[in-house]
N, C-alpha and C positions, 0 to 999 in steps of 0.2 A: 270502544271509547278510550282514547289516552289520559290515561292517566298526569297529574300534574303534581310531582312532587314538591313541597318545599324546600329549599335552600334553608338550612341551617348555617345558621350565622358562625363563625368564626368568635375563636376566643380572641381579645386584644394582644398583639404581638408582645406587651409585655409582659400578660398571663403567661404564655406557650413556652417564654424564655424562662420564667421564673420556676416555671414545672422543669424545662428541661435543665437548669442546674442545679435545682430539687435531686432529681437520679443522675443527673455525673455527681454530687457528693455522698450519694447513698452508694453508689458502684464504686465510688474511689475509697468509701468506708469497706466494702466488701474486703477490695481488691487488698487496699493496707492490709486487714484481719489474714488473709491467705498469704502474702508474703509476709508477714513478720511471725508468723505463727510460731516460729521456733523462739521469737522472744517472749511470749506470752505467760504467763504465769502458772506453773505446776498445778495440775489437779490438786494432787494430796497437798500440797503446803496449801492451797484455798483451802480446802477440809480444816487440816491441822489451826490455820487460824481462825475458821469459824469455830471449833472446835474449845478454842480455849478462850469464847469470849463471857467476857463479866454477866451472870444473869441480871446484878440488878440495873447493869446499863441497859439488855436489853428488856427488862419493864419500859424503862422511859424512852426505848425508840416507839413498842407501842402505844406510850403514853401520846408522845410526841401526833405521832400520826394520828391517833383516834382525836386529842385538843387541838388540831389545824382543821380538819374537816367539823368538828364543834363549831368551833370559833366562827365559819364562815357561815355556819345552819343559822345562827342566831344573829348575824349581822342581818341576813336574810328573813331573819325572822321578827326582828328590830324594827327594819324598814317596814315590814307589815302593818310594822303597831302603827307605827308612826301614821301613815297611810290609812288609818280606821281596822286594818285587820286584825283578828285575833290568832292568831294558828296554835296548835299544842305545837312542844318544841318534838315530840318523836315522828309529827308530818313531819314540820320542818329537815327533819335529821333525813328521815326517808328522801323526802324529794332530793338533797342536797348528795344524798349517796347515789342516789339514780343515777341523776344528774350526770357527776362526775362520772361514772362508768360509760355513762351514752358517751362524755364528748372523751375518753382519752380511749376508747380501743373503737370506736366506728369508724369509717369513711367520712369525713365534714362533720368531724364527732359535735363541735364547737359548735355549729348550727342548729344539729340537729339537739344537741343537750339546751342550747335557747329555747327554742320551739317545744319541749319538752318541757320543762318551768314554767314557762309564762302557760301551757295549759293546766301545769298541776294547780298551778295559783289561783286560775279560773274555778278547776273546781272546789278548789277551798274556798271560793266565795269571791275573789276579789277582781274585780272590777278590769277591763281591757287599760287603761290607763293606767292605773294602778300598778297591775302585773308588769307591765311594760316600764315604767319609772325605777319600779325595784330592782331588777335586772340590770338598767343602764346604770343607777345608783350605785348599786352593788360593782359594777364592773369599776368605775371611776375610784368610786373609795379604796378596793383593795389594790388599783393600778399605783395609787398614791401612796400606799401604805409599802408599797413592794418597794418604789424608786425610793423613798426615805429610810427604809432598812439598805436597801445595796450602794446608798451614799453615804450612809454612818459607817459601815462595813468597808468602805473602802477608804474614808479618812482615819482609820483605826490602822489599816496597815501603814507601816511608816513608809514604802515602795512608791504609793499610790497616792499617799497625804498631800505631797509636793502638786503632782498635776489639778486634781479635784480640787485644791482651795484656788490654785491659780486659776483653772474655769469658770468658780463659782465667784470666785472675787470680778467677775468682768459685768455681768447683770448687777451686782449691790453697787459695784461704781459707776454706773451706768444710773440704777435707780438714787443715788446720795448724789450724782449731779444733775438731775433733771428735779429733783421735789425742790427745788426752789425755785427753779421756773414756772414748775405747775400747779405755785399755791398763786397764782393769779390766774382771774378767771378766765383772760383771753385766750393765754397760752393753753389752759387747760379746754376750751372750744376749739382752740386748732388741732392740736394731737390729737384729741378724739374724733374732728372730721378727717386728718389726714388716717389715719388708724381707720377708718370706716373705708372711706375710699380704696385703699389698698387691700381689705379684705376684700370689698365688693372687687376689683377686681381680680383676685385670687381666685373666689367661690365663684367667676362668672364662665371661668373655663368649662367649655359643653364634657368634660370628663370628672369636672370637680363639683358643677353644678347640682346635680341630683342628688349627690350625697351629702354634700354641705347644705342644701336645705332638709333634708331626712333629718341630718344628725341636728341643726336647729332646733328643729319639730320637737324633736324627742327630747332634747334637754330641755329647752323651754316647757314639757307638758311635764317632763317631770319636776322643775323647780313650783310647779303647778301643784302638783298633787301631793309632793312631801315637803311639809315644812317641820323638819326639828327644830327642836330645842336648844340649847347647847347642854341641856343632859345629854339629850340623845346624840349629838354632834362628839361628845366625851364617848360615849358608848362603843356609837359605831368606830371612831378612830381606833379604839383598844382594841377592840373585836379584827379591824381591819389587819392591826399591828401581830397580835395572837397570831389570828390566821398563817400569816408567812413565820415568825415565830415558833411558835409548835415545829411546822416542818424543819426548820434546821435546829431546831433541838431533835429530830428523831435521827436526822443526819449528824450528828455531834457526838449524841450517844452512840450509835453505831461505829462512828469512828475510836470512839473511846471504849468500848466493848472487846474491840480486837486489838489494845495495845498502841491506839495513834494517838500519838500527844499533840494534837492537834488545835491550838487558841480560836476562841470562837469566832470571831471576825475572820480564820481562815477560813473554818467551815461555811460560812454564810458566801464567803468569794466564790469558793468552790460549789457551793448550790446554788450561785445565781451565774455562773458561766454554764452551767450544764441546764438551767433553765432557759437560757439563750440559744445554746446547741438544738436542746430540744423543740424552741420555735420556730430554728433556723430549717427544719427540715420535718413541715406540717404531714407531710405526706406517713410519717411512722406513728401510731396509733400510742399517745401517752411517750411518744418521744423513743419510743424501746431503742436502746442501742446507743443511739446518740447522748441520750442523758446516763445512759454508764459510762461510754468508752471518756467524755468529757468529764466528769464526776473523779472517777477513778485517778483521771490523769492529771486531774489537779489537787486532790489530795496525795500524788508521788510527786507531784512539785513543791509541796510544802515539804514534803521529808518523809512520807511513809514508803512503807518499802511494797512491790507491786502485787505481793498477794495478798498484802493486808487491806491496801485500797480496793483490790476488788472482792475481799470479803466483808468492808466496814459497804461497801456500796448495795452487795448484793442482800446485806440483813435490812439497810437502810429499804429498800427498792420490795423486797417481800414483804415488808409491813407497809410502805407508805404508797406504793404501786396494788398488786396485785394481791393484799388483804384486802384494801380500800373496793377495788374492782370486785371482788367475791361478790362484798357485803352490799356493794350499791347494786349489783345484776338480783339478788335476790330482794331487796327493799323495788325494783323495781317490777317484778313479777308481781307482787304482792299488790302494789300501787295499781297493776294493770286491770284489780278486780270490778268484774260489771258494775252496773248501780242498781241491783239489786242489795248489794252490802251498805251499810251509812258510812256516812263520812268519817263517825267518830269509830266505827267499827274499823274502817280500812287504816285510819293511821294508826289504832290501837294496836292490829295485827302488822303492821308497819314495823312501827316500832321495838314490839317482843322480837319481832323476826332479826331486826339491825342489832339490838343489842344481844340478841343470840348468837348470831355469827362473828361479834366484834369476840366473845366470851370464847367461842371456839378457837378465833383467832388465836388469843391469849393461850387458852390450854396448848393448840397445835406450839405455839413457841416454846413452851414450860418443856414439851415433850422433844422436841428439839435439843432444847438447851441439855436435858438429860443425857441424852446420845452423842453430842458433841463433847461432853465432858467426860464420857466412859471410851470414848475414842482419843483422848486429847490424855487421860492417864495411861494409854498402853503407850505412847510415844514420849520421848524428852521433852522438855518445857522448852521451847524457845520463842523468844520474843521479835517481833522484827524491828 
């Protein structure tokens, strides 16, 4: 009897193209690294400057890293309240370290770190709606928190000041000549059916359609299911604001650890172009490569010199990278315990577990920083 396979569907030709310039920039990143390799920065001078950096900067790059990953457990943990849940904050911290580790070193880390929460949520009690609202909430608030730090950061350079007000000056003169047209109610019935019409036809396109009613759904159930406060609307914005905060204070300090006199609003330019790097090219697990080779090469554009960028990079990237990945791959083993264990048993051992490895973390740097200082007195001080 013959068999009858199916036809598997094709990816949309703009998928195929988007993957395939995905790896012509990862092979063009290769290729750069193999021909420029003789400009590349000396082993030992990387030594030598990690060697001579400030220990109490780097406390506060791991202060920095461990208050960004805080900051975000408790907006996440906010939104619960808000939403009837109670969670202890060392779930919270668990799930949020998982989390991160599923989505920055898997395959479709981003999806699968979704899918992953909204179960852990489940089994803390809360509700499909619920679980599902906090996630989207959560995603919205810190999207908005991020784009308001890297427009303050960039009206802060005087480079940059000029273009940014002139952008942002075109919507406020746009909105200061229409509000007096639209404090009458007719005008104000027109714009809003001409404004409905021209979505309906945007969202009526059979590629835009499915997911412009999904994402409807989902915001509408969640302006459903959470209603803050304006405590809480103060809360989460700080929390939101921390969250990206923290990380470029762990990057600041790092920079500052190895000698780079670098003003903060560079730092923050400089970690939100290598966060762009890093999305520009989903295919690298947590961005690896892309968010140094960009990191680095824009802290030697502000003025550091090339081994110091990629030693403020690489202290920055072993705390805020892969200490964070340790401690979330083991908060995640622990989270994976049957239900034979309770709930309050598994985030308890959750918990001890997260802040055991964040403590080793710490000790492995103290023990670091000893070694780079007993290396860093055999050689001359120099600074770059």
């Amino acid at each position: 009897m013959e068999r009858v396979v199916a036809e598997q569907p094709r990816a949309p030709r703009w998928r195929r193209a988007g993957v395939a310039v995905q790896w012509a920039l990862v092979l063009g990143a290769v290729a750069a690294l193999v021909l420029n390799r003789d400009r590349l920065p000396d082993p030992g001078a990387l030594r030598a400057a990690a060697g001579r950096a400030e220990p109490l900067w780097l406390v506060l790059v791991v202060v920095g890293g461990a208050g960004s990953m805080g900051a975000f457990a408790r907006l996440q943990r906010r939104l619960l309240r808000v939403g009837g849940l109670r969670m202890s904050l060392r779930r919270a911290f668990a799930i949020t370290y998982a989390g991160n580790a599923l989505s920055t070193t898997l395959p479709a880390g981003p999806a699968v770190s979704v899918v992953y929460t909204f179960r852990q949520f489940r089994r803390g009690g809360a509700p499909a709606r619920l679980a599902t609202a906090v996630i989207l909430a959560g995603g919205v608030i810190t999207t908005s928190a991020y784009t308001a730090i890297g427009t303050a950061a960039l009206l802060a350079e005087p480079r940059s000041r000029g273009p940014v007000l002139a952008a942002l000056a075109v919507p406020v003169a746009a909105a200061l000549l229409a509000a007096p047209v639209l404090l009458r109610p007719g005008a104000r019935r027109a714009a809003a059916g001409a404004l409905r019409r021209a979505g309906g036809r945007a969202v009526a396109h059979p590629r835009v359609a499915p997911r412009a009613a999904r994402a409807a759904a989902a915001l509408a159930e969640a302006r459903d299911v959470l209603r803050p406060s304006g405590r809480d609307w103060a809360a989460l914005a700080a929390l939101a604001v921390l969250n990206w905060a923290f990380d470029i204070l762990a990057l600041f300090a790092a920079a500052q650890a190895v000698g780079i006199a670098v003003p903060p609003h560079g730092v923050a330019l400089a970690y939100f172009a290598a966060q762009a790097a890093g999305s520009a090219l989903p295919l690298l697990p947590g961005g690896l490569g892309a968010v140094e080779t960009s990191m680095a090469a824009a802290l030697a554009a502000l003025g550091a010199g090339p081994a110091a960028a990629v030693a403020a990079v690489a202290l920055y990237r072993l705390v805020s990278y892969w200490a964070v990945v340790a401690v979330g791959w083991a908060a995640w083993a622990v989270l994976r315990e049957g239900p034979r264990v309770s709930a309050r048993a598994r985030s308890a051992r959750a918990g001890r577990l997260v802040l055991g490895c964040l403590r080793a973390a710490s000790s492995g740097m103290a023990l670091g920083m000893g070694y780079g200082a007993a290396a860093a007195s055999a050689e001359p001080s120099r600074r770059p």
